[in-house]
N, C-alpha and C positions, 0 to 999 in steps of 0.2 A: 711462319709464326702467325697467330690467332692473334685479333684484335687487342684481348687481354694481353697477351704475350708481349706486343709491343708494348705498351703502355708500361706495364711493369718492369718490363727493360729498360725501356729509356730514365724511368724515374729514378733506380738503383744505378743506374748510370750514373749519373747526377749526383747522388749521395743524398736523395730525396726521401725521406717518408713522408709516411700517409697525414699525418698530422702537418705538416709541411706542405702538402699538396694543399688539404683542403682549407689549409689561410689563404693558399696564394690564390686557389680557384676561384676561393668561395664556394665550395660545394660540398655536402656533406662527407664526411670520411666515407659511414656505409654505402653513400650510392660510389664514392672510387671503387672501394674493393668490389662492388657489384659490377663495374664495368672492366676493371681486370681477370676478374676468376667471370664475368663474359656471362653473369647469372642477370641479365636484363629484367629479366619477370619482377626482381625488387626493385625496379625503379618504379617511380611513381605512373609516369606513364611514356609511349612511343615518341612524342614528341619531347617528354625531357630527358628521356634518350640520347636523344640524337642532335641536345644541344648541351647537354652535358659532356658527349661523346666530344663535340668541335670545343668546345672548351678547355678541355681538359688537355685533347692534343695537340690544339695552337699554345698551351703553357709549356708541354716540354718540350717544343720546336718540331713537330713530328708530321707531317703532311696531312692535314685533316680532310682532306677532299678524298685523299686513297683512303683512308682512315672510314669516310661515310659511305664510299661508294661500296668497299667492303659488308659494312651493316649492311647497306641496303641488300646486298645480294644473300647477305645470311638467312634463311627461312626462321630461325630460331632467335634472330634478333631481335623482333616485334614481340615486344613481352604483352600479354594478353590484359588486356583494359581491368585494370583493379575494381574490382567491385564495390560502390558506391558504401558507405558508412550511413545513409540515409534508405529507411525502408521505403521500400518502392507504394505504389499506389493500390496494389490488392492487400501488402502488412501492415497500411497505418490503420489505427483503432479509431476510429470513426468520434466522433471527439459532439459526444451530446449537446445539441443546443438550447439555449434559452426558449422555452416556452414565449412565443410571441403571441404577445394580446393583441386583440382585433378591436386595435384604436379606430379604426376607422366607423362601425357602428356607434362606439362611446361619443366620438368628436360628434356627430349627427344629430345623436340621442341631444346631447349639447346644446345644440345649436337649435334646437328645434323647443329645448324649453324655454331656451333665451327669447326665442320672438314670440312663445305663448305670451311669457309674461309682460313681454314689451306691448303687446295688444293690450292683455288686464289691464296694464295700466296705463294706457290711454282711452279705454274704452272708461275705468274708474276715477279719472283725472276730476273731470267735473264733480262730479259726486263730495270724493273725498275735499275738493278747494272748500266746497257749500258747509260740508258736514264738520271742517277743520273748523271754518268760523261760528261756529255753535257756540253761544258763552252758557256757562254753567246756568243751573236755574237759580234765581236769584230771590230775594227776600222778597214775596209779594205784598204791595203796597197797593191798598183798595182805594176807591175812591167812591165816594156816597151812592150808593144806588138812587137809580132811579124810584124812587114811592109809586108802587102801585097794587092796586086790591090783590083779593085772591080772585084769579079770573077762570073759566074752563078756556081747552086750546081752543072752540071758538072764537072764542071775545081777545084771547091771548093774537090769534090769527089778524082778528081787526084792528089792534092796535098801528100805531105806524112803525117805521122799521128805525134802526139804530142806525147812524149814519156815522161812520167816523171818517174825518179829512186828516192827512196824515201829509205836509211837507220836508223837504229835508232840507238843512242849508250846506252841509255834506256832506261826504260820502259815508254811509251810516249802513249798519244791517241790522234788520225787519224782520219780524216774523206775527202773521196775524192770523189769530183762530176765529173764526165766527161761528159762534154756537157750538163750537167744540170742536170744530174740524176746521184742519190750517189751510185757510184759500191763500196767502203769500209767503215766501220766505224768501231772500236774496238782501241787497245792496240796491238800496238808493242813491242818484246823482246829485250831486246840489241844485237845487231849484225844482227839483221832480217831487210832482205832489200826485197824491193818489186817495182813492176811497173803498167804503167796504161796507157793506149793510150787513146788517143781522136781525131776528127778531126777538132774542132775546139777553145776547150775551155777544162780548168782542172783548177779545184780548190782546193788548200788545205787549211786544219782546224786543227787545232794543240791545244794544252792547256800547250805546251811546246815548243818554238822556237828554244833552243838551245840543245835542244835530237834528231833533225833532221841534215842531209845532205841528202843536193837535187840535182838532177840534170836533167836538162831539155834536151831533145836529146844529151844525152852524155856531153853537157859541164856542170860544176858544178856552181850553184848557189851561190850566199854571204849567208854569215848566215842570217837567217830567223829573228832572234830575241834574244835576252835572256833567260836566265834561267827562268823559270816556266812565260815565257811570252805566252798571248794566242795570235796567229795568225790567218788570213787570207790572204793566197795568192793567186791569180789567172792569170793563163797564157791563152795567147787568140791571136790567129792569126790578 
């Protein structure tokens, strides 16, 4: 008798069906009838073969050692490896990818406009401090010219020069034009006093009137203004 042979014998022995075997086995019906009618090739694979084989014939009491050693000498018992459910590596369809950007030039590009600008502005640091504290142009307020003829630049040249003394008590910003063009602009310290000649004109610019004393060829000026008053003054022959 054939491997099947027993199996089915012994089961109907018993008064066993197939539905009955595979509660007790645990093992699917179809793979029994597959190891009785001895059709291997429907089993999943060689090795659950030949552990379903000892299973099934340690349940009906039946020698499973002669039982495998039988398989094993069967040529037709090694059912042929089932053919994967998964397509192999020459049928899968090649599965498009995302367009990759070439962050790596952009990060750069990046980085290299961050330290222009970090330069700009440090190189415009000063600048911009000087040009922030510019107060608007303010209401000019004259002060009595100086009385003199009509002169040619000659005589204009002979005259003496405009002297203005200029202290701060502190810290104050300055801006003085002599004869039209600005020779200072910045922040004075407290106690810092300074001078400026001209031959015919001198203006000052303040963002603070009363952190000034002034004085025009040695005699001293009235106060300019108030406290965080913005100024314009100009002396003129």
């Amino acid at each position: 008798m054939g491997i099947g042979e027993q199996l089915r014998a012994a089961r109907e022995a018993r008064g066993i069906s197939l539905e009955e075997a595979a509660a007790g086995t645990r093992i699917k019906r179809t793979y029994l009838e597959a190891l009785e009618d001895e059709a291997f090739s429907l089993l999943p694979s060689p090795a659950h073969a030949r552990g379903f084989l000892r299973r099934y014939a340690r349940w009906l009491g039946l020698d499973e050692a002669v039982l495998l050693s039988e398989w094993d000498g069967m040529a037709t018992a090694v059912p042929p490896t089932r053919p994967s459910r998964m397509p192999s590596m020459f049928e899968l369809t090649r599965i498009p990818t995302r367009l990759a950007l070439p962050w790596r030039p952009f990060a750069a590009i990046g980085l290299a406009a961050l330290l222009i600008m970090g330069v700009v502005s440090l190189i415009r640091g000063p600048w911009r401090a000087r040009s922030i504290g510019l107060p608007p142009a303010p209401t000019v307020t004259g002060a009595p010219s100086i009385p003199s003829a009509t002169a040619t630049p000659a005589s204009v040249a002979a005259l003496p020069m405009l002297r203005l003394e200029v202290e701060a008590s502190e810290h104050v910003w300055v801006r003085i034009q002599a004869d039209g063009q600005v020779v200072y602009q910045g922040l004075l310290r407290p106690g810092e006093t300074r001078a400026w000649e001209a031959r015919s004109t001198l203006q000052l610019d303040t963002g603070n009137a009363a952190a000034l004393q002034v004085r025009l060829n040695g005699r001293p000026e009235g106060p300019l203004g108030g406290r965080g008053e913005i100024v314009r003054k100009t002396w003129s022959r």
